[in-house]
C-alpha positions in Angstrom: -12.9 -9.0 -76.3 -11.8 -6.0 -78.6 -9.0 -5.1 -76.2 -7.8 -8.6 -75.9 -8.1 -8.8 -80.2 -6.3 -5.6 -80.2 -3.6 -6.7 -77.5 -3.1 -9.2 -79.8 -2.3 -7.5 -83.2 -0.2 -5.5 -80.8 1.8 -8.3 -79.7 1.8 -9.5 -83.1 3.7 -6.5 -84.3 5.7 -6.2 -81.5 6.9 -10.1 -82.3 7.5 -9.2 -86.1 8.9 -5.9 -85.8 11.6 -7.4 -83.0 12.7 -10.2 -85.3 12.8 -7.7 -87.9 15.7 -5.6 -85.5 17.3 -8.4 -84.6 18.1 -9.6 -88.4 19.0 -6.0 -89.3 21.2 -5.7 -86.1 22.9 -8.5 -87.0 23.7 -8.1 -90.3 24.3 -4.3 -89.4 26.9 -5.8 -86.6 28.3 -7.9 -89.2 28.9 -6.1 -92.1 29.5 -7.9 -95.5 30.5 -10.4 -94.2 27.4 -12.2 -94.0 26.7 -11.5 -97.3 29.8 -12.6 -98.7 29.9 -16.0 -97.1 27.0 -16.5 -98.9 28.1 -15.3 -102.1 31.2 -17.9 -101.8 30.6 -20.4 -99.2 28.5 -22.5 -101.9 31.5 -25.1 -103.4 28.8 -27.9 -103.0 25.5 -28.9 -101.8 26.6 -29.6 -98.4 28.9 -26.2 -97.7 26.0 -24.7 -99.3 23.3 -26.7 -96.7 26.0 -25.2 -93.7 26.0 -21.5 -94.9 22.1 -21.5 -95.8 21.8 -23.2 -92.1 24.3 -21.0 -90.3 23.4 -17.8 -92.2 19.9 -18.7 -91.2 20.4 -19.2 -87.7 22.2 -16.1 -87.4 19.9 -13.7 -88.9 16.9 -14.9 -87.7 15.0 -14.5 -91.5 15.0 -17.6 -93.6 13.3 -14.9 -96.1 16.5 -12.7 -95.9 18.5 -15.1 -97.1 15.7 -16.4 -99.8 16.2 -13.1 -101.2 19.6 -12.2 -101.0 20.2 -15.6 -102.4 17.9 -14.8 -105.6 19.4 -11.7 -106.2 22.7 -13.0 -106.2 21.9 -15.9 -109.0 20.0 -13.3 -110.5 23.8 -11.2 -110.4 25.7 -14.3 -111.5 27.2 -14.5 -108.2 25.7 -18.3 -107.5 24.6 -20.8 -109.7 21.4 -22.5 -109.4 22.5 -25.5 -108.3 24.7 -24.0 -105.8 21.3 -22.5 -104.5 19.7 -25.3 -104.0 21.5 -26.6 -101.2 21.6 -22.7 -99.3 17.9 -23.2 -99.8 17.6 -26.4 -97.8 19.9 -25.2 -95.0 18.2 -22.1 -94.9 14.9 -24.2 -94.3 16.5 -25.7 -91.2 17.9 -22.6 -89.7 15.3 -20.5 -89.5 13.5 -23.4 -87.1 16.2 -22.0 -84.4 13.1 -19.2 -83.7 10.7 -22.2 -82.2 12.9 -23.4 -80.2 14.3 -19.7 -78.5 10.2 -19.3 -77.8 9.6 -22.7 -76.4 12.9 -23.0 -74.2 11.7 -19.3 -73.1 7.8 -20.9 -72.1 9.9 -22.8 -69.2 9.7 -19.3 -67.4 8.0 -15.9 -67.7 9.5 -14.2 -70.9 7.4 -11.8 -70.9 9.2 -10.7 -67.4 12.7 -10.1 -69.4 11.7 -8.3 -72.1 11.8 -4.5 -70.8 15.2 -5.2 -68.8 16.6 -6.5 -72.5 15.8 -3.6 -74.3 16.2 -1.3 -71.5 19.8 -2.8 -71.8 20.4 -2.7 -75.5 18.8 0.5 -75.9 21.0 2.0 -72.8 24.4 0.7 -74.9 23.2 2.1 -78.0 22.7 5.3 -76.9 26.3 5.6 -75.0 28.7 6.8 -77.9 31.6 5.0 -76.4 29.8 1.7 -77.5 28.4 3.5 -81.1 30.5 1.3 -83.0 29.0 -2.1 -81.6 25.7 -0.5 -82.6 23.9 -2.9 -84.6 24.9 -5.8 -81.8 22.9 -3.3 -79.5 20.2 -2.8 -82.1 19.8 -6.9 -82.1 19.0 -7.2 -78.5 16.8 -4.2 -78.3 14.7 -6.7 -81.2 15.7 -9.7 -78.7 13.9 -7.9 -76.1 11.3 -6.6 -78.1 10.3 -10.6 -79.4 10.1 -11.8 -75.6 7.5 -8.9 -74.8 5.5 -9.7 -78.4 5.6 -13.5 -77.1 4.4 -12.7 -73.6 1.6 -10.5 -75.0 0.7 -13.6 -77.5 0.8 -15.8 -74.6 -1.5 -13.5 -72.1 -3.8 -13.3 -75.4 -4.5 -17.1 -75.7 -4.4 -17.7 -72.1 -7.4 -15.3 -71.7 -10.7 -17.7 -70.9 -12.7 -16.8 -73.7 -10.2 -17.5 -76.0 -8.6 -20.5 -74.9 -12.5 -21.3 -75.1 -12.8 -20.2 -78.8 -9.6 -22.1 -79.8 -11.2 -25.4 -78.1 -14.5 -25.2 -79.4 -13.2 -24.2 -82.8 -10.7 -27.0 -83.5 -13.4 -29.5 -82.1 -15.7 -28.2 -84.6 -13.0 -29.0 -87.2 -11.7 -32.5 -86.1 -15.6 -33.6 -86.8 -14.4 -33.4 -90.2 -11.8 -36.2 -90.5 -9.3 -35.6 -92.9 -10.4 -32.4 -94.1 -9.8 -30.6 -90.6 -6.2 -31.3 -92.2 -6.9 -29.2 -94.8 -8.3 -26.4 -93.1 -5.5 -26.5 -90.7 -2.8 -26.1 -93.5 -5.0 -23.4 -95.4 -5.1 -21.5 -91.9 -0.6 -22.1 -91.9 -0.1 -21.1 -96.1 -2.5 -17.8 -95.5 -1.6 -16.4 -92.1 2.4 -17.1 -93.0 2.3 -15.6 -96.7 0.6 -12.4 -94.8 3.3 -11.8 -91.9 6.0 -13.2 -94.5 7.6 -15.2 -91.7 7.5 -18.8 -91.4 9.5 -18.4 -87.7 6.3 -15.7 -86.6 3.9 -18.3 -87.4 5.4 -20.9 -85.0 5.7 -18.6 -82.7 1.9 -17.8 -82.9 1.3 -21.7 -82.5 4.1 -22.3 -79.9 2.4 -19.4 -77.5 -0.8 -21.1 -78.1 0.3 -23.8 -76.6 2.1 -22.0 -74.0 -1.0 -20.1 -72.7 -2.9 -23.8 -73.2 -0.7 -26.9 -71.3 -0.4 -24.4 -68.2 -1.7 -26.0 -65.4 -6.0 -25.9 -65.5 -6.2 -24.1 -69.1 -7.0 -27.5 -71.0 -7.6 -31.3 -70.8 -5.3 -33.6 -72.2 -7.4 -34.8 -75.0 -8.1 -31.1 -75.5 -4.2 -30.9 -75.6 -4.0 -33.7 -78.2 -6.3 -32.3 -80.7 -4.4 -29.1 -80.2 -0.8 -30.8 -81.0 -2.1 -32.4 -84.6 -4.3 -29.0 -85.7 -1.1 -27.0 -84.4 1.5 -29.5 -86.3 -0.2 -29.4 -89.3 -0.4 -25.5 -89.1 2.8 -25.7 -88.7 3.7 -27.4 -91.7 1.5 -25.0 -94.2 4.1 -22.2 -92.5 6.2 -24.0 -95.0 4.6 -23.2 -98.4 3.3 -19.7 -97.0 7.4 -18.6 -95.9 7.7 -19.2 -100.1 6.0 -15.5 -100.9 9.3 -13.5 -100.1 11.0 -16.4 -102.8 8.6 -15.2 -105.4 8.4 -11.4 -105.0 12.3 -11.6 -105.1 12.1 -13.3 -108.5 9.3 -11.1 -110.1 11.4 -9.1 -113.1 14.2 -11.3 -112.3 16.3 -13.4 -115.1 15.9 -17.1 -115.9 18.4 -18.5 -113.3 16.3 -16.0 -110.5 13.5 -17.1 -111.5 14.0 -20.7 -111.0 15.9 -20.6 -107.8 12.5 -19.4 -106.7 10.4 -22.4 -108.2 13.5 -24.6 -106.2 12.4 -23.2 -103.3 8.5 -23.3 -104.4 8.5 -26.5 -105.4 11.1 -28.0 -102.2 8.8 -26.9 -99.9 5.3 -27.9 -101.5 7.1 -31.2 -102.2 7.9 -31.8 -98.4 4.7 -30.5 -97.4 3.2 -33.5 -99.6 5.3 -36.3 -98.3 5.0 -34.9 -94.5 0.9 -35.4 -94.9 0.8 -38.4 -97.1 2.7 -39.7 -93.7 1.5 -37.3 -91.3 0.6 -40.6 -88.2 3.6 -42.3 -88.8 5.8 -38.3 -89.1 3.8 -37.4 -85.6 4.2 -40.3 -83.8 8.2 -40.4 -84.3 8.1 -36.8 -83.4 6.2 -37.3 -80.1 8.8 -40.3 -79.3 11.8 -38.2 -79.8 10.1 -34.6 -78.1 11.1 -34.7 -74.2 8.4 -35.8 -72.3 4.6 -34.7 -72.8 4.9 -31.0 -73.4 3.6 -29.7 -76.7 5.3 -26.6 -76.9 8.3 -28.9 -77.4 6.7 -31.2 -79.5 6.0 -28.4 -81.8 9.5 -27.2 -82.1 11.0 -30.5 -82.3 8.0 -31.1 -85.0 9.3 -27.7 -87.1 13.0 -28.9 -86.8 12.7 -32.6 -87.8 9.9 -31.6 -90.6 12.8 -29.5 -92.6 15.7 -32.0 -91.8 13.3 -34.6 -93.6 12.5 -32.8 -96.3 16.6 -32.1 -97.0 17.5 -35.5 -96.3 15.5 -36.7 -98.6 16.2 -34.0 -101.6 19.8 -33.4 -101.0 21.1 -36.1 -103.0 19.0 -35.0 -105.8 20.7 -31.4 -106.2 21.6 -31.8 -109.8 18.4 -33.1 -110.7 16.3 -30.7 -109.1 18.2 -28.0 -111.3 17.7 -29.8 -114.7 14.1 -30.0 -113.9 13.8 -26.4 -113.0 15.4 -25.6 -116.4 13.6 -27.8 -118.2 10.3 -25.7 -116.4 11.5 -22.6 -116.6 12.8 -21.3 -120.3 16.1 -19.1 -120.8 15.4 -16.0 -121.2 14.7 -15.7 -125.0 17.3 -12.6 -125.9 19.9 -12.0 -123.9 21.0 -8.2 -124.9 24.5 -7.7 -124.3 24.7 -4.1 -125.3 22.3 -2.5 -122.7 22.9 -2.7 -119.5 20.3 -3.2 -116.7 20.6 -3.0 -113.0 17.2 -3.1 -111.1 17.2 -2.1 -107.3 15.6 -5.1 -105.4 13.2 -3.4 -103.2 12.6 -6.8 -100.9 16.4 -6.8 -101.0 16.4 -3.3 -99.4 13.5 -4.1 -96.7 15.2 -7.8 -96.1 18.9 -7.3 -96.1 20.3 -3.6 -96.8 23.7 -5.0 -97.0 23.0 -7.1 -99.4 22.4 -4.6 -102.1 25.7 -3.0 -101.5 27.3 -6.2 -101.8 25.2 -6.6 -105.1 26.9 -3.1 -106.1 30.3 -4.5 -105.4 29.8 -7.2 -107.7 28.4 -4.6 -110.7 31.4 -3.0 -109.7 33.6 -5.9 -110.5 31.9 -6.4 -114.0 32.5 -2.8 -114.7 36.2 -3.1 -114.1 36.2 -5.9 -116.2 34.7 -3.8 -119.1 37.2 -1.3 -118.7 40.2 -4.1 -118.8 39.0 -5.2 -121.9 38.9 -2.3 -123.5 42.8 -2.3 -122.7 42.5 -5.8 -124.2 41.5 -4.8 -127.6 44.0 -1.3 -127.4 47.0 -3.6 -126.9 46.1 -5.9 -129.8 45.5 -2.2 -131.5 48.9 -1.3 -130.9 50.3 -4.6 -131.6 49.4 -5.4 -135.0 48.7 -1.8 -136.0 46.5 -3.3 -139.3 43.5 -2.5 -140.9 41.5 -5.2 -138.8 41.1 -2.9 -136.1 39.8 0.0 -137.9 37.6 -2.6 -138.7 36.6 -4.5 -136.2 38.2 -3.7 -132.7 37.7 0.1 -133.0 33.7 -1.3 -132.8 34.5 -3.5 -129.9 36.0 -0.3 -127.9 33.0 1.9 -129.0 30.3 -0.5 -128.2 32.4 -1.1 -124.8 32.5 2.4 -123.9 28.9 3.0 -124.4 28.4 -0.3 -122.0 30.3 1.5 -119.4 28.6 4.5 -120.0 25.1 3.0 -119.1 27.0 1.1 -116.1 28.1 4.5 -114.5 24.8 6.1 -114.9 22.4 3.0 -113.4 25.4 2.0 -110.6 25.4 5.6 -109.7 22.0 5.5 -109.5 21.8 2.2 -107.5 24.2 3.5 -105.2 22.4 6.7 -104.1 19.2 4.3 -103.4 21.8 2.5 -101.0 23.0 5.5 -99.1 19.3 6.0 -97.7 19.3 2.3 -96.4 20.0 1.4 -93.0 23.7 0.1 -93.5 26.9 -0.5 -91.1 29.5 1.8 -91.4 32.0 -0.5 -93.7 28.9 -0.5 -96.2 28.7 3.4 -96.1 32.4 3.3 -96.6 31.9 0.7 -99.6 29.7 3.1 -101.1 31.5 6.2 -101.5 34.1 4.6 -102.3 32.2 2.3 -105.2 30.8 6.0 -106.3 34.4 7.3 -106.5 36.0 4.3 -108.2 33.1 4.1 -111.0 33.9 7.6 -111.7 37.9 6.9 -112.6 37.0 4.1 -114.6 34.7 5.8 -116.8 37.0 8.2 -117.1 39.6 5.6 -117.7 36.8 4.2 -120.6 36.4 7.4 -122.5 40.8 7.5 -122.5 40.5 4.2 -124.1 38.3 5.3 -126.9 40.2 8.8 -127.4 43.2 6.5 -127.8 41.5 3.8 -130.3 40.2 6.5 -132.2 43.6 7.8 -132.7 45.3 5.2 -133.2 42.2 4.1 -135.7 43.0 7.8 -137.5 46.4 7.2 -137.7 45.7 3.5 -139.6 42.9 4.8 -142.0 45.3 7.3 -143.3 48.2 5.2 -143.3 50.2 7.0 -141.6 54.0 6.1 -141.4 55.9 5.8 -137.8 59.3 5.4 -137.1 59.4 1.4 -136.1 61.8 2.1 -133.1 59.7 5.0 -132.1 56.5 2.7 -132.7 58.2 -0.2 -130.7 58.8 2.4 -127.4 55.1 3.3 -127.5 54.2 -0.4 -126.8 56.3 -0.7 -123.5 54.9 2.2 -122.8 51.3 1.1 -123.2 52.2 -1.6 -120.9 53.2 0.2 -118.3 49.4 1.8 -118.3 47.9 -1.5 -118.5 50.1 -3.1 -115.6 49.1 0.0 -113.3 44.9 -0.7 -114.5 45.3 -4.2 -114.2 46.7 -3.8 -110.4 43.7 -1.7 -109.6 41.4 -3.7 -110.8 42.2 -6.5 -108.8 41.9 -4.4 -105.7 38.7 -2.7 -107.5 37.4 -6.1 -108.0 36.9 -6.9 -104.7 37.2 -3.2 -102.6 39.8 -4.1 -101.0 42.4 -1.0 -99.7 45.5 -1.0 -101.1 48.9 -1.8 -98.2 51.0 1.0 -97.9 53.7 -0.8 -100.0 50.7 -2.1 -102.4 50.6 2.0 -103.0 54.3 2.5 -103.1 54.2 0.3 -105.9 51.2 1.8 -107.6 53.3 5.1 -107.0 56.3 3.7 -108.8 55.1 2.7 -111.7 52.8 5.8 -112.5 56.2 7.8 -111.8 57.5 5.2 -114.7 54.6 6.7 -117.0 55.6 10.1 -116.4 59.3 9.5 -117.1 58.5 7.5 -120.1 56.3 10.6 -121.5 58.7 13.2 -120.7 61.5 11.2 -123.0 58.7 10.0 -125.8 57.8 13.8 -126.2 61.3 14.9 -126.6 62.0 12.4 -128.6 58.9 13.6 -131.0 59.9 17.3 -130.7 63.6 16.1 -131.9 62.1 14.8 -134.9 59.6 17.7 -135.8 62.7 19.7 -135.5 64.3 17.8 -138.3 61.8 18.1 -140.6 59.7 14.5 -140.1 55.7 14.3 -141.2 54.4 16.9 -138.7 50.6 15.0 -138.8 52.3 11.7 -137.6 54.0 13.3 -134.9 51.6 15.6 -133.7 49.3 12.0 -133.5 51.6 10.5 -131.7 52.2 12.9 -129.2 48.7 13.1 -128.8 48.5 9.4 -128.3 51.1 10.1 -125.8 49.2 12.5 -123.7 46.4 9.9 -123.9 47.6 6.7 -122.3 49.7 9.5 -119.9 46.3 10.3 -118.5 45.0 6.9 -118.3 48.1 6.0 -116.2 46.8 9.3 -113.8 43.3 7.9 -113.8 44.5 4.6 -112.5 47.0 6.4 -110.2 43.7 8.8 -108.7 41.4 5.3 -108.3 44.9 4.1 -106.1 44.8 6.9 -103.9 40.9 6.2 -103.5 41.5 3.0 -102.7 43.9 3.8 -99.8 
């Protein structure tokens, strides 16, 4: 019996550690892409229900999408609300798992497995197909999950304990309603400790494999099997909630109660499916084909989660003010220090998912840099004692904002090159480490600029208003070429050969423009005008001169 126990934690791992491939496979195969439809594909409840479902499906882990969807409310990337309905999809696709295991109990799976990952593991290796690597890596897990389920299979159908199984559940029966109990305690605890709902039925799915073959049990035996698996089954449900929670720990408000959404969605479901658990099995048994369990329980996992959403989706907006209403703001929200923590379950769950949650810190810091060439062009503009005042201060506290943001995103970053990540995520990386480094640099030629300019205002300082009026234009020209980066920066996306001709042109613009402002400045030292003003504004010059080269540098990264 200790082989047969060990066989079993053997199979176990083999099961958890193939789904495990198969999600990274595919979302290695995939790229961003996944990630991104999940970040956009949420306009309402129901798009959201269709990307939580499809996203689910695809990646085999409704706990990978739990968590990259709580990271990116937690980001700002998706409302709450928009959650909600990628939460109930997700419920339903991650069902897809019970059903791969019970079509597969219609003939030996276990058979398949080694030819599978004999196969995926043969393409991997074979340079030619490197590049379809994570699609190899996928069937390798694919083949891996077959043998766990043939080894969980063998395990139950082994006499003494398909015996121990019988005896024990009609030990609990004897207790009426509370054998109910003990069967949902069993479902919560074992699911919260594997962390996946999908394992878990396919623990109780193989049981009933290695049970309704031919000799291994009676059909009343069968029966009392069925309603102690269902209602296993359907604890799964609140146990699958722990990777929700882990996700949130630390998180902010909005994180926080996507979380309790998913808490409380799945407790609530739980509830109603055992308030009407005769009336729930019965319509499952008339719509599961013929007597077979091992359908019964799939079909019983499917129609459990599309009840549960039928009933809550039209309740979407609801849900979220209650969540609110349970879960505070957070109390001060600092807006001068930056923060960026690196989502550990993220990283285990979905390793592309943290570089698309660098992308987005990306964006923001791209932001922060175009409003710092906001506040210059107002500078320049009204040239008054305001922004000595008050927009030198906005610059300064700005900078320092981007300061922190290049340090921790660096930092975040280097964390992601040790993941396990596609190759357009490598590429995303380096790239995001370059283009951070420009724009700080483009930050700290912002605040050399405000402080001259700032200088030149404190001491009054007189300037030519024609010569005054060519510096604006010229300004602009710096500020067209950031702002056309940063919509490419925004969403790292490469620049077209003619998007770079362009960029190309108008730093060429800048140069020609600073090679007439500076002899035009040199003219008027030469006849005798306030040397301090014009050395200032030659400076000022040179300054927005090498902003326009920053820009130019983050164009040729981008290409």
């Amino acid at each position: 019996m200790i082989l047969e126990t060990i066989n079993f934690a053997g199979s176990l791992c083999f099961l958890l550690y193939g789904m495990k491939l198969m999600s990274d496979g595919i979302q290695k195969s995939a790229g961003q892409k996944l990630q991104a439809a999940l970040a956009f594909m949420t306009g309402n409840r129901f798009v959201g229900l269709l990307t939580g479902c499809i996203l689910t499906m695809i990646i085999q882990s409704s706990g990978a999408t739990t968590v990259m969807l709580v990271s990116f409310v937690n980001a700002g990337l998706v409302s709450v609300t928009q959650a909600i309905g990628v939460i109930f999809g997700a419920n339903i696709g991650t069902t897809v798992t019970g059903w791969i295991v019970a079509l597969g109990s219609s003939f030996e799976i276990k058979d398949y497995a080694i030819p599978i990952f004999g196969l995926g593991y043969l393409l991997y290796i074979i340079k030619k197909f490197k590049k379809r690597e994570g699609f190899w890596l996928a069937i390798m897990g694919f083949g891996m999950l077959f043998f766990g389920l043939g080894g969980l299979s063998d395990f139950f159908a082994v006499p003494e304990v398909k015996s121990f199984v019988i005896h024990f559940i009609d030990i609990v029966n004897d207790f009426g309603f509370i054998s109910y109990a003990i069967g949902l305690f069993i479902g919560i605890i074992l699911t919260a400790l594997i962390h996946s709902s999908s394992a878990m039925s396919a623990i109780v799915i193989g049981m009933a494999v290695a049970m309704s073959k031919e000799g291994n049990a009676s059909l009343q035996e069968l029966e009392e099997f069925w309603r102690f698996g269902a209602v296993m089954i359907i604890g799964s449900s609140v146990g699958s909630t722990v990777d929700a929670i882990l996700a949130a720990i630390g998180a902010n408000a909005n994180a926080r109660r996507t979380a309790a959404v998913h808490v409380l969605f799945n407790v609530a479901t739980v509830i109603i499916a055992l308030i009407f658990f005769r009336p729930f099995i019965s319509f499952v048994e008339l719509v599961s084909p013929g007597h077979n369990i091992v359908f019964r329980i799939a079909m019983l996992n499917t129609a459990f989660k599309v009840m549960g959403t039928v009933i809550f989706i039209p309740f979407v907006n609801q849900i979220s003010k209650f969540v609110s209403i349970l879960i505070k703001d957070d109390k001060i929200p600092e807006n001068t220090v930056y923060k960026l923590e690196f989502n550990e379950r993220m990283a285990i769950e979905s390793p592309e998912g943290c570089v698309f949650r660098a992308q987005n810190e990306v964006k923001i810091f791209s932001d922060k840099v175009a409003q710092m060439f906001d506040e210059l062009q107002a500078g320049f503009s009204d040239f008054k004692p305001d922004f000595a005042e008050n927009g030198y201060k906005i610059i300064v506290n700005l900078e320092d904002y981007c300061d922190q943001m290049n340090e921790q995103i660096t930092q975040y970053l280097v964390r992601c090159t040790h993941l396990h990540l596609s190759n357009e995520a490598k590429d995303n990386t380096a790239l995001m480490m370059q283009l951070i480094a420009e724009m700080e640099a483009m930050a700290d030629g912002c605040l050399n600029i405000a402080y001259q300019l700032k200088k030149a205002i404190e001491k009054e300082m007189v300037f030519d208003q024609e010569d005054f009026d060519r510096l604006l234009p010229y300004f602009e020209l710096a500020r067209q070429l950031m702002y056309f980066i940063y919509k490419n920066v925004a969403q790292i996306q490469r620049l077209t050969p003619e998007q770079f001709q362009f960029a190309s042109e108008l730093e060429q613009q800048i140069d020609d423009e600073r090679i007439a402002l500076k002899k035009l400045a040199r003219h008027r030292l030469e006849s005798g005008s306030n040397v301090r003003s014009e050395l200032l504004y030659m400076d000022i010059i040179r300054q927005i001169e090498k902003i326009g080269d920053r820009c130019f540098d983050a164009a040729g990264e981008l290409r």
